[in-house]
C-alpha positions as CSV (number, residue, x, y, z in Angstrom):
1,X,189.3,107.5,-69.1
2,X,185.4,108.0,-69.2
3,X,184.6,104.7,-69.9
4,X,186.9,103.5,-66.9
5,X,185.1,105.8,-64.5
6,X,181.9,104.8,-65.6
7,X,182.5,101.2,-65.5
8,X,184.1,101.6,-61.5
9,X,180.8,104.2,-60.4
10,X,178.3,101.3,-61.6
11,X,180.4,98.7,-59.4
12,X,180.7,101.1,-57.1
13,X,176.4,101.3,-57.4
14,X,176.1,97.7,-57.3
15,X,178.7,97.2,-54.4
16,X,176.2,99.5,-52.2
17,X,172.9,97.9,-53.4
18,X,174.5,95.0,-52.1
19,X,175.0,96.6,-49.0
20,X,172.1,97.8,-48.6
21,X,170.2,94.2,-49.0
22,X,173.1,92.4,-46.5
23,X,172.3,95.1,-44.2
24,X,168.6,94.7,-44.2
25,X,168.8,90.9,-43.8
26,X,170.7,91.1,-40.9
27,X,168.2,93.5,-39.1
28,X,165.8,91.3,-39.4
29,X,167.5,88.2,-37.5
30,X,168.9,90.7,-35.1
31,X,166.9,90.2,-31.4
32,X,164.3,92.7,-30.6
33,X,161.2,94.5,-32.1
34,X,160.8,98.5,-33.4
35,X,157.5,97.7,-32.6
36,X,157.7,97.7,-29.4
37,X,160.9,99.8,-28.6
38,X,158.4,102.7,-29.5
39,X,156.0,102.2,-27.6
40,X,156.2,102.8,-24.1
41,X,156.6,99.7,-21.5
42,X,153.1,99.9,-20.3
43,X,151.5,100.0,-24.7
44,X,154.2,97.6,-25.2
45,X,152.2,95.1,-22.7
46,X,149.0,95.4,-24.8
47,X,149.3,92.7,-27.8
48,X,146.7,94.8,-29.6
49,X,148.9,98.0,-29.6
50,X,151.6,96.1,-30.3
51,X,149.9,94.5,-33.5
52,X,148.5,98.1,-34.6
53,X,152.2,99.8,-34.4
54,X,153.6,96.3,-36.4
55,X,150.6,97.2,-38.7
56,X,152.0,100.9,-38.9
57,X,155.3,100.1,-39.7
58,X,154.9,97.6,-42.4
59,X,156.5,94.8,-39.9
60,X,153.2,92.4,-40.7
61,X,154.3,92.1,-44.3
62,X,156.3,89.9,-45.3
63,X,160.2,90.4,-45.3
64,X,160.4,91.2,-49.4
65,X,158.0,93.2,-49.1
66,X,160.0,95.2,-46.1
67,X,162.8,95.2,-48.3
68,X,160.4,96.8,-51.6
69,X,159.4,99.5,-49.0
70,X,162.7,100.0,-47.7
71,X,163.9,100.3,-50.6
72,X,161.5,102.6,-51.7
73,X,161.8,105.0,-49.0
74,X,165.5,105.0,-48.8
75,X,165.6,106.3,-52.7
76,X,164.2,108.9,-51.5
77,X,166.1,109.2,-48.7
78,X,163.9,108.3,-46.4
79,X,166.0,106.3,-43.8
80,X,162.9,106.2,-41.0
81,X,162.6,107.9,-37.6
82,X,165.0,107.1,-34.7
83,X,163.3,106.1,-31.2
84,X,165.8,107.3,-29.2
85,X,166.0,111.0,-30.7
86,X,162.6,111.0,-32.2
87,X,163.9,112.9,-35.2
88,X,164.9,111.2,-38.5
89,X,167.9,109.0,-39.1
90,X,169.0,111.1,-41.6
91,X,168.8,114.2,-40.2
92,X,170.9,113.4,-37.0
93,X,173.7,111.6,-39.5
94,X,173.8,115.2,-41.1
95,X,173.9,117.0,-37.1
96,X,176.6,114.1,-36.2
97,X,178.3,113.1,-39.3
98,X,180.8,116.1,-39.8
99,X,181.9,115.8,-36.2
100,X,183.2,112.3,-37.1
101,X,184.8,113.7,-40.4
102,X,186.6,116.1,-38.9
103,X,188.0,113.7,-36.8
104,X,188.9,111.0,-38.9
105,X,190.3,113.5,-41.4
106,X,192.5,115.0,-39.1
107,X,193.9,111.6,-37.9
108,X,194.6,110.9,-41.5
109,X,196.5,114.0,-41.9
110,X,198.4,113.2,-38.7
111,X,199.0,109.7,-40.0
112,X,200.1,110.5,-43.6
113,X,202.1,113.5,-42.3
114,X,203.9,110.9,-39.6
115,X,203.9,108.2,-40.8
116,X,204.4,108.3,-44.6
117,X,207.6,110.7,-43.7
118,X,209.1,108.4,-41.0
119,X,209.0,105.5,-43.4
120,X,210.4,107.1,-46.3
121,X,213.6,108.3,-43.8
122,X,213.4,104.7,-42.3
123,X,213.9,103.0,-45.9
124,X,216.9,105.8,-46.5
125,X,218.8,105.1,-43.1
126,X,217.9,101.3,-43.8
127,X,219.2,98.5,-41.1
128,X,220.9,101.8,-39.2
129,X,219.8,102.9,-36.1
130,X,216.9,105.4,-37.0
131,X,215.6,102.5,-39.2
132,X,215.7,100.4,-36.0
133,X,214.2,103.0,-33.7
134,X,211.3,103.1,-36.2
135,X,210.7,100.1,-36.7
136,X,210.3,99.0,-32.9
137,X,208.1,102.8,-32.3
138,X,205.9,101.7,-35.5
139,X,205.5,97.8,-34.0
140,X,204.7,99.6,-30.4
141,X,201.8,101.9,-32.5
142,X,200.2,99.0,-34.1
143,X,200.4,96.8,-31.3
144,X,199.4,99.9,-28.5
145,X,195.4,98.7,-27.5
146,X,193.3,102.0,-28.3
147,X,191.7,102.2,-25.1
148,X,194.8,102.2,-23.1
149,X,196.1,104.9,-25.0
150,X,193.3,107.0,-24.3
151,X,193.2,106.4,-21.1
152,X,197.0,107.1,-20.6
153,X,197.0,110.4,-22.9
154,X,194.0,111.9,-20.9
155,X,195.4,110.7,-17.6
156,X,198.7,112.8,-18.8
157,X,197.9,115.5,-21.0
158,X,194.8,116.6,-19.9
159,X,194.8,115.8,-16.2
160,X,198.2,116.3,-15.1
161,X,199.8,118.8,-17.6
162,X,196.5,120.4,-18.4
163,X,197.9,121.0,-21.9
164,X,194.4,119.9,-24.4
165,X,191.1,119.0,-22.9
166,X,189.7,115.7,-22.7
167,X,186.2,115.9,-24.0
168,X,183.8,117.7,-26.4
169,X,184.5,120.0,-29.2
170,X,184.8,123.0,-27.6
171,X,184.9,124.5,-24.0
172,X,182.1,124.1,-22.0
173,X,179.5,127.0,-22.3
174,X,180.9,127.6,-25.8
175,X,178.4,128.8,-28.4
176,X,179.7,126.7,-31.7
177,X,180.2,128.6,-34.7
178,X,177.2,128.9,-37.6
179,X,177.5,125.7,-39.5
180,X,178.3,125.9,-43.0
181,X,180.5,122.4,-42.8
182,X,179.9,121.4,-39.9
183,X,183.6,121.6,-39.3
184,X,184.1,124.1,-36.2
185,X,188.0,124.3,-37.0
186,X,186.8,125.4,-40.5
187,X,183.2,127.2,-39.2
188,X,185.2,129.3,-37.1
189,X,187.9,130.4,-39.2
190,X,184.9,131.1,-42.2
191,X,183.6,133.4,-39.4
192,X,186.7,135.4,-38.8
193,X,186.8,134.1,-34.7
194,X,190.4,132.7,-34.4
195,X,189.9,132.3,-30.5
196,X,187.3,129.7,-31.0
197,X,189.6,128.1,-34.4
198,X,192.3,127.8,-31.1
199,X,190.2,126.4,-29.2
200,X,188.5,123.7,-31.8
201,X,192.3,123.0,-32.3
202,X,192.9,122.1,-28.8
203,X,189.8,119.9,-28.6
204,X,191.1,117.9,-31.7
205,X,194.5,117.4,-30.9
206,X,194.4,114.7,-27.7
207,X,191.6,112.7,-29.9
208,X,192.6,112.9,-33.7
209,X,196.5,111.6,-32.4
210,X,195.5,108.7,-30.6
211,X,193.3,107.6,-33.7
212,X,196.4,107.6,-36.1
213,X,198.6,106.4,-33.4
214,X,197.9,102.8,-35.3
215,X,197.3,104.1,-38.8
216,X,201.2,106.2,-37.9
217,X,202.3,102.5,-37.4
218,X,200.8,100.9,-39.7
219,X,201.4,104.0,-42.6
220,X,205.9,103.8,-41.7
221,X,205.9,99.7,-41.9
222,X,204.3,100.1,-45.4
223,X,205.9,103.5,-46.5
224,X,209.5,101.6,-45.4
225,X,208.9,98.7,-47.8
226,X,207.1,100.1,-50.7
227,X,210.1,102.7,-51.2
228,X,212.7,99.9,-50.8
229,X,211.3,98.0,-53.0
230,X,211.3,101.2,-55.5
231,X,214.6,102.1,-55.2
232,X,216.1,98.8,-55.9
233,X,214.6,99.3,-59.8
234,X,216.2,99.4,-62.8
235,X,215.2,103.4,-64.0
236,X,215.8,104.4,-60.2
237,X,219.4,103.1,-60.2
238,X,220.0,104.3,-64.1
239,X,218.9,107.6,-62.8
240,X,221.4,107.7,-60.0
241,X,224.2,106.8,-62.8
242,X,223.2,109.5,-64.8
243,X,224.5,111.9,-61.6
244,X,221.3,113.3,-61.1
245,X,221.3,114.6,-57.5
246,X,219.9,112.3,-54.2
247,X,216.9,114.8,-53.4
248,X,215.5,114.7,-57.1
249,X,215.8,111.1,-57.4
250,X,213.6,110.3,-54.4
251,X,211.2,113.3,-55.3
252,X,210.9,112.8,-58.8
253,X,211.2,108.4,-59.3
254,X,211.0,106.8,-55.6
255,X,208.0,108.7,-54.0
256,X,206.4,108.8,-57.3
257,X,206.8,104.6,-57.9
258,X,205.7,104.5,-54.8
259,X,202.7,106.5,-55.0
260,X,200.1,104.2,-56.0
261,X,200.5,101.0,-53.5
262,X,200.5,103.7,-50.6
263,X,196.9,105.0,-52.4
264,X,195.9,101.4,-51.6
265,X,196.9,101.6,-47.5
266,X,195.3,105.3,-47.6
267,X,192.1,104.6,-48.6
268,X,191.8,101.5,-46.6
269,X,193.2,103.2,-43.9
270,X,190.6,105.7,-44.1
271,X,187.7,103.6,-43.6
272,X,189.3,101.7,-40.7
273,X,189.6,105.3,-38.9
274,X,186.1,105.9,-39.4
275,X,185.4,102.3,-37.7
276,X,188.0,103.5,-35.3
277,X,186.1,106.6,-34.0
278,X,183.2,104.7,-32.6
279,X,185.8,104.1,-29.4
280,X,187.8,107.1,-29.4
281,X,184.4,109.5,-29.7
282,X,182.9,107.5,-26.9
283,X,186.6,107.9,-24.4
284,X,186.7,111.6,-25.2
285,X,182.7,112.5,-25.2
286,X,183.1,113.3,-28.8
287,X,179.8,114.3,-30.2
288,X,180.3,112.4,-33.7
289,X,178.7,108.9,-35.8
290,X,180.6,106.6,-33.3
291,X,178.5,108.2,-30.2
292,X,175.4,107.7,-31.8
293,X,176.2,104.4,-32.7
294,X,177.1,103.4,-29.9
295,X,174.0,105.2,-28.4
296,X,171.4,103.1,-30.8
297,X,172.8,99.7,-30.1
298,X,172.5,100.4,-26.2
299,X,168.5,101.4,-26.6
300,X,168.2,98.4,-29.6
301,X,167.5,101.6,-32.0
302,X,167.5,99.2,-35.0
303,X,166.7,102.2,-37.5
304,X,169.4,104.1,-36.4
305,X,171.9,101.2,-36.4
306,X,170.8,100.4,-40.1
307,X,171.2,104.2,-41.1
308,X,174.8,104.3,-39.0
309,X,175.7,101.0,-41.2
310,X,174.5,102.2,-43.8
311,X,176.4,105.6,-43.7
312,X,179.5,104.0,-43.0
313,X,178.8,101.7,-46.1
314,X,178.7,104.6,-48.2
315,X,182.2,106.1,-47.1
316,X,183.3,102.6,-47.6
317,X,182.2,102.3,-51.2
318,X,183.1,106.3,-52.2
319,X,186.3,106.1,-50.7
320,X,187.3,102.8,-52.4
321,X,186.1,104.4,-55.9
322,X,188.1,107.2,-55.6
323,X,190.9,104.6,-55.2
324,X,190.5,102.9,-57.7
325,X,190.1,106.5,-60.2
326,X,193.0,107.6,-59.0
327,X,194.7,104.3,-59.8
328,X,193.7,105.3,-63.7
329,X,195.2,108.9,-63.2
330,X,198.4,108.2,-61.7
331,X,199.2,104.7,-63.8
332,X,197.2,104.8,-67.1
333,X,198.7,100.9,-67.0
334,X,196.0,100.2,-64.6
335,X,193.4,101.8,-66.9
336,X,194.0,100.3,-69.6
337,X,194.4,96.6,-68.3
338,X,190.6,97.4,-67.1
């Protein structure tokens, strides 16, 4: 099992060098200059100040030598200054990172929660009417554009009903709690408030749902015909013969033989809701990654975009390795085929 893990971190190591090279080429056939996006318009007129902050910035070398120094800093973890906050990239990743976590992880708990159970009850009541029901509400969730059910979930539970709020992350005026995770549903709750847990809560519900609302869809579809597919085995029908009751068969063979091609959809899943939050953060004024991203490409922040990319490269590559270990844990077949 060691040697497995070892062998999957150094792909995992050379899948985000990679990364980090693609990443950098691409910055530097992108349009515009950090040369002169920090300088004001009136410096940015005058080729001489121009040439000095080029100078400053290494931007006069030539591109492998970028990379070398790039490369250099970024080891240690020096991922440059943004022009639009002034403050490092990193350090605004760390203030706007865990906003987006919390978010995307509480979509994925919606999804898995949803989704996985619907399609395990749609593969049971199979060609019947709940499996038809599903079916058609799982088509509608993949299908449903983002934006529109935003737009229609605001319009309806915030504006007309009043029930959540439609932006932010708490009320306005709202002191957030001490961070310690950055999570405030977790922040508050390590600091004994449960008003403001409540209230984080509320804030989370109207954005996290229409996240998943795809990965819900997408989660049944796959959930329905992975656990078909398992109950139509040999060991799961020779365990119905032996009289063993329905519940522990589907427990203990069917969700089980079924466990490792839904790890594949999960983690893949995952990253796509992290992708996904770019949108939704911006629809519901969520302070997160996806704000900031968005923020950087408007002003032509290139260090910030590079840092943002390669942030999300990272969740990428950490959630695809612990993929690919859990694979080993759950089927040592896998593990040993490696």
């Amino acid at each position: 099992m060691t040697r497995f893990i070892t062998r999957r971190i150094g792909a995992a190591l050379l899948l985000l060098v990679g990364s980090v090279l693609v990443t950098f080429g691409l910055t530097a056939i992108l349009p515009g200059d950090a040369a002169t996006a920090r300088l004001s318009e009136q410096a940015a007129s005058d080729p001489e100040i121009v040439a000095a902050m080029r100078a400053e910035l290494g931007l006069d070398q030539p591109l492998y030598k970028q990379f070398l120094i790039y490369l250099g800093n970024l080891v240690q973890g020096d991922l440059g200054d943004s022009v639009q906050s002034g403050n490092p990239v990193l350090e605004d990743l760390g203030q706007f990172g865990p906003a987006s976590a919390e978010l995307a992880l509480t979509a994925m708990i919606i999804a898995l929660i949803v989704g996985g159970g619907l399609g395990v009850l749609s593969a049971l009541r199979a060609n019947g009417v709940i499996d038809n029901v599903l079916r058609a509400l799982s088509l509608g969730g993949v299908s449903v554009p983002l934006f529109w059910l935003a737009l229609i979930a605001t319009s309806v539970f915030a504006t007309q009903l009043r029930w959540f709020p439609s932006s932010g992350r708490l009320d306005a005026g709202a002191y957030a709690p001490d961070t310690v995770t950055g999570f405030y549903t977790i922040d508050s709750l390590l600091a004994g408030d449960i008003a403001m847990f409540g209230e984080a809560i509320r804030h989370l519900v109207l954005p996290a749902i229409v996240l998943a609302a795809p990965m819900i869809g997408l989660l049944l579809r796959f959930t329905r015909t992975t656990v078909l597919e398992v109950l139509s085995q040999e060991y799961v029908r020779a365990a119905e013969a032996k009289g063993l009751r329905r519940s522990r068969v589907i427990g203990g063979h069917v969700l089980r033989g079924a466990l490792v091609p839904l790890i594949t959809v999960i983690g893949t899943a995952f990253a796509s809701l992290l992708a996904g939050t770019v949108l939704v953060e911006q629809i519901f004024v969520w302070p997160g990654i996806g704000s900031y991203a968005y923020r950087a490409a408007s002003n032509l922040d290139l260090t910030a975009i590079v840092g943002v990319t390669l942030f999300v490269s990272v969740i990428y590559i950490t959630v695809n390795l612990v993929t690919d270990i859990l694979y080993g844990i759950i089927d040592p077949r896998i593990r040993y085929a490696s």
